[in-house]
N, C-alpha and C positions, 0 to 999 in steps of 0.2 A: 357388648362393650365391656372392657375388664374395668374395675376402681380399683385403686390401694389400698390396700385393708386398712383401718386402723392400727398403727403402732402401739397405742396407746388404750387397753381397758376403759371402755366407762364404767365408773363406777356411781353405780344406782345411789349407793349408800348418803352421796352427796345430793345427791337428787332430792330424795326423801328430805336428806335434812335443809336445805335451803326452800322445799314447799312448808317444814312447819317454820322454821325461820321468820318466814315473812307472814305467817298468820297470824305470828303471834305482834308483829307489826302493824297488825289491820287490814292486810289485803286478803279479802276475800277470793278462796280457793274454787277456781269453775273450768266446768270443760270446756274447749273451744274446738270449731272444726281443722281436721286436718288436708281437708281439700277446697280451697275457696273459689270464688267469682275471679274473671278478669280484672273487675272493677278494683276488689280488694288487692289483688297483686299489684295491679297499675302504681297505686299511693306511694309503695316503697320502692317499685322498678326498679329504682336505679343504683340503691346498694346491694338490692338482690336477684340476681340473673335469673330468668325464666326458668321454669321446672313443669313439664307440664306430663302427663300419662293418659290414660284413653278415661280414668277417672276426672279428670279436671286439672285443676295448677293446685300441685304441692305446696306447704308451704313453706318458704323459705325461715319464716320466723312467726312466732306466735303472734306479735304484732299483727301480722296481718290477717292470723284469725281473730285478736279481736276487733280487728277493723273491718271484718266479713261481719261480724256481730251487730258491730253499728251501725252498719249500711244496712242493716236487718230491721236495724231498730230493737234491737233483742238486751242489747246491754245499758241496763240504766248507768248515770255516773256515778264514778265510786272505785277504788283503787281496787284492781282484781292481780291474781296468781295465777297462773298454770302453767303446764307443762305440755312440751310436745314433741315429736324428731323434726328436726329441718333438713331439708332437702336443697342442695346448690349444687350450681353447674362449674363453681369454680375449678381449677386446677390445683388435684392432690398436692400435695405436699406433708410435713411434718405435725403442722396444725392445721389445716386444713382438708375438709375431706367430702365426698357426696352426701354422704348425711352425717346425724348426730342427735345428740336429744338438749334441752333447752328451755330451765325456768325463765319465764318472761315477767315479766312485770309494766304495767299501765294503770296509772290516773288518767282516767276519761274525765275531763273536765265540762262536756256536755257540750250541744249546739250550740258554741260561741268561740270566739278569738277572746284571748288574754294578752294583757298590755304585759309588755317587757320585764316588770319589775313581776309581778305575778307571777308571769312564766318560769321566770329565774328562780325563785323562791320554792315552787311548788317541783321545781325538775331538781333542786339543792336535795329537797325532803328525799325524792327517789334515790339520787346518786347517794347522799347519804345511809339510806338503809342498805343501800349494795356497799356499800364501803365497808360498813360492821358487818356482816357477813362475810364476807372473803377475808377482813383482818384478822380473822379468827384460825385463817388456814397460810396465811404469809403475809410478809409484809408488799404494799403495794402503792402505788403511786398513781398520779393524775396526770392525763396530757388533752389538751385543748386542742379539738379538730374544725372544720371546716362547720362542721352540724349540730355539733355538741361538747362534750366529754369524754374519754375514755379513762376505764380501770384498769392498770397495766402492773404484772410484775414478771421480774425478768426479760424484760423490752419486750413481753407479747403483751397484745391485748386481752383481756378478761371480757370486756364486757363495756357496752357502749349505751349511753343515756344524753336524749336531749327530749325537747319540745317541736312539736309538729301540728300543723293546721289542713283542712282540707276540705274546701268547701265552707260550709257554715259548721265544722267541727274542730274542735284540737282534743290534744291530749299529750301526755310526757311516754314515755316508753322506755326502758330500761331491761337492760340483762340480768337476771335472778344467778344463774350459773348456768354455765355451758359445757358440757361433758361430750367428751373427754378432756376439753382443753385445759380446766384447770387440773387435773391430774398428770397433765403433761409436764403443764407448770411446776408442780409441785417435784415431779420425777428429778427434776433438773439442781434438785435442792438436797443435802446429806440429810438421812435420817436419824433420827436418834432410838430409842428404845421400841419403837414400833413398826411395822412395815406397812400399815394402813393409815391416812392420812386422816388426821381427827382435831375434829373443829376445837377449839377452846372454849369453854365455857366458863361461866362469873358465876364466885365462890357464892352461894347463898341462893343461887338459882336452878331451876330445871336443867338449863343447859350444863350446869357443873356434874351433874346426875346424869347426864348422858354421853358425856365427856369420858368419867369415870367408867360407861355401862363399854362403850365404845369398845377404850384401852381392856377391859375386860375380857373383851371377845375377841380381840387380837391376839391377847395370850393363848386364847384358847383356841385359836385354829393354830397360833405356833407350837401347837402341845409344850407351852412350857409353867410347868403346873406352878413352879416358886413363881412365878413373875403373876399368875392368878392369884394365887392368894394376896400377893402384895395389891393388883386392883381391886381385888375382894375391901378388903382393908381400909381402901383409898375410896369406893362408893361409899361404905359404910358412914365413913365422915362427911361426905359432900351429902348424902341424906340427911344427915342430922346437921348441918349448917342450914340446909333449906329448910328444915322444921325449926329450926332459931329464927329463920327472917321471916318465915308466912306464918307461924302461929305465935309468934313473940311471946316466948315462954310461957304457954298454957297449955303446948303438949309437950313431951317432953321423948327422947329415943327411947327408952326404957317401956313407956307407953305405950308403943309398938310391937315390940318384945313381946308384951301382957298379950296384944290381940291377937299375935304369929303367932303364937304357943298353943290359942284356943281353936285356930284358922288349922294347924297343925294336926290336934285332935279329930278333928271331923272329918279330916281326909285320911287319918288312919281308921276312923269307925267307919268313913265311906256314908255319914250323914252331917245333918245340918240342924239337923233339931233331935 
């Protein structure tokens, strides 16, 4: 059977950065299996077309490894992360494809149903963390479907968040990011000084520090050495803004300096003591 290649690179780089994203949110980062039970496939059937191989049923979405988890009994509650490729029977197109890879995200709220108000509340918190994440790479908007929510920009879908029960369980589920789709997204948008698409980060924080390392490294695969030096320049400050907000003036950049200098010596003697 032929598939459509992908148009579109995935790029890992986003991958990475939406699993530290959401840890630093609180969901704990775990493995999940990539071949489940009928049972687990059954729960989502119906947005996701059968996938099956002489191993078992693919899965269509992480969701439903961790719903092979708690039909295990394996997952206590507790908002988890991971990552995995999804497998669908859909028909190729543009954004859509056989497979793909895919940070997922789930609040297992444990062996019970949640009243209405609950529900809403606790799938806001998830839709909310996927919101600041992808605002960080465009702007994006909300549309209300039949089951939940959607994160849409440029009238695709990004990423889909509601509330689900099943049995004597529920839980909220939501999209982390979905590669390559946001990068398709993104294609579709002019670029400015860079050809790699790089999250934004808040001045005084890690994320500003990686933002900075990012743009860095973009210069430097575009061999364009003035335009490194200029991020060189521009880390230098977002370091030292984040040593203003986490150590509130009791260390200071200079202080750093003192230890690079000493860090510097021992790798040219080639010791440590």
């Amino acid at each position: 059977m032929k598939y459509k290649a992908l148009n579109t690179n995935i790029d890992y780089l986003k991958i990475v950065d939406a699993l530290s994203f959401y840890q630093e949110l609180g969901y704990k980062l775990i493995e999940v299996p990539w071949i489940i039970s009928e049972e687990a496939e059954r729960i989502t059937g119906h947005p996701y077309p059968k996938c099956e191989s002489f191993l078992g049923n693919h899965v269509a979405s992480a969701e439903q490894s961790f719903l092979e988890l708690i039909i295990r009994k394996e997952l206590p509650e507790g908002k988890y992360v991971t990552c995995t490729p999804c497998f669908r029977n859909d028909n190729c197109d543009e954004i859509h494809h056989k497979w793909f890879i895919k940070v997922e995200l789930i609040n297992f709220v444990g062996y019970k149903t949640l009243g209405n108000d609950q529900a809403k509340t606790l799938t806001d918190q998830v839709l909310q963390d996927a919101k600041n994440f992808y605002q960080r790479y465009t702007e994006i908007y909300l549309l209300k479907t039949e089951i939940g929510t959607d994160i849409t920009a440029e009238n695709i879908e990004l990423g889909s968040y509601g509330y689900r029960e099943h049995k004597n369980f529920s839980w909220i589920y939501g999209t982390g990011v979905a590669e390559p789709r946001l990068s398709y997204v993104l294609n579709l948008q002019k670029r400015g000084y860079h050809q790699r698409d790089i999250p934004k980060g808040v001045v005084g924080k890690i994320s500003k520090i990686k933002e900075e390392y990012y743009e860095l490294m973009d210069a430097h695969l575009a061999n364009n050495k003035i335009m490194e030096l200029w991020e060189l320049t521009d880390l230098i400050g977002a370091i030292e803004l984040y040593i203003e907000n986490r150590f509130k003036g009791t260390v200071k950049l200079r202080d750093l300096f003192i230890t690079s200098d000493t860090t510097k010596k021992a790798f040219i003697n080639g010791r440590r003591s």
